[in-house]
Every structure is written in structure tokens, then in C-alpha cells.
C-alpha positions in Angstrom: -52.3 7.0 34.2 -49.6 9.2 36.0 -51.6 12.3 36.9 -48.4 14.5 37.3 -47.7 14.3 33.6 -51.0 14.5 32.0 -52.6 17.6 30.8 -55.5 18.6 33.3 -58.6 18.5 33.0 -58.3 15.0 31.6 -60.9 11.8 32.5 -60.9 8.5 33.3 -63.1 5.7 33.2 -61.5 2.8 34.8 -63.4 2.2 37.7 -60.5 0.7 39.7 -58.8 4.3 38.7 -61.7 5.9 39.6 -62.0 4.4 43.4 -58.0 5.5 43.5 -59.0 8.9 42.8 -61.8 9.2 45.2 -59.4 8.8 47.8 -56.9 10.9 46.8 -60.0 13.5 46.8 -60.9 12.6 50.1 -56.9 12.9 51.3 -56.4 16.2 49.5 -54.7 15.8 47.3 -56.5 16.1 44.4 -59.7 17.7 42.6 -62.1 15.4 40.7 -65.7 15.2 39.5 -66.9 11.9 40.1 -70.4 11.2 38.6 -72.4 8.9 40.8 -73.0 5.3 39.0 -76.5 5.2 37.6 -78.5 2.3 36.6 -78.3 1.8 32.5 -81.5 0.4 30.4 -80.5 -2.7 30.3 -80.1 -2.4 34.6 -76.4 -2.8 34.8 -74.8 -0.1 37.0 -72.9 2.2 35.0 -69.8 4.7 36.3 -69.2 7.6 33.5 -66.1 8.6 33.6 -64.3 11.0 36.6 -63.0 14.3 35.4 -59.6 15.2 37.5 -59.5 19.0 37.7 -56.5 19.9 39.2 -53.4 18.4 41.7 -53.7 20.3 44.8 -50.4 22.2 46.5 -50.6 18.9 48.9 -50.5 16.8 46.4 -47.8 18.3 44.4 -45.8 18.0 48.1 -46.6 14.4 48.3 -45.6 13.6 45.0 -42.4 15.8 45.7 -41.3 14.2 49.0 -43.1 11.0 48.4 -45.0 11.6 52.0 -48.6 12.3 52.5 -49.5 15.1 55.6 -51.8 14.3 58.4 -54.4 16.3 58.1 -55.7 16.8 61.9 
């Protein structure tokens, strides 16, 4: 999924996606609601679905000049 081109809020609920996006959270660079995995009735542990909110203003930079920003 190309975040850039999608309509916002959208969701997701590859969990290989999902673990991409809560780094990008934790970088900056994007907003998302990440339920936390819960155990289902037949105790397999379940991920719903992430909600991305919004690319930040870094993000949008990253994506522009392909670079991400230290932080510190």
C-alpha cells in the first residue's frame, strides 16, 4: 500500500504492514491507531487492523527528498 496516494484515514490489516507502520509512528513520520493484539475465542492472537490518520510534515519531507531527519 503506498500511503502517499491513498485517501486518509484508510486501514490496514497486514500485520507485516502493520509492524512497518509502527515504526514509521515511532520515527515521525506518520499518525496511526494501532489496536493492541488481543487473544480471540478460539486463543489465537488476533491484530485488528491499524487506522493511518494522517502523513506528518516529516514525512511528506522524507518522501520528497527521499531522506529521513534525525530527530535528536
Amino acid at each position: 500500500m503506498e500511503l502517499s496516494q491513498t485517501q486518509r484515514p484508510c486501514t490496514q490489516a497486514d500485520p507485516a504492514l502493520i509492524d512497518r507502520m509502527r515504526l514509521l509512528d515511532a520515527a515521525g513520520l506518520i499518525k496511526v491507531i494501532i489496536p493492541p493484539a488481543h487473544v480471540d475465542c478460539d486463543d489465537c492472537l488476533r491484530q485488528d487492523p491499524a487506522t493511518v490518520l494522517e502523513i506528518t510534515p516529516r514525512g511528506w519531507e522524507a518522501l520528497r527528498t527521499k531522506v529521513i531527519a534525525d530527530a535528536s
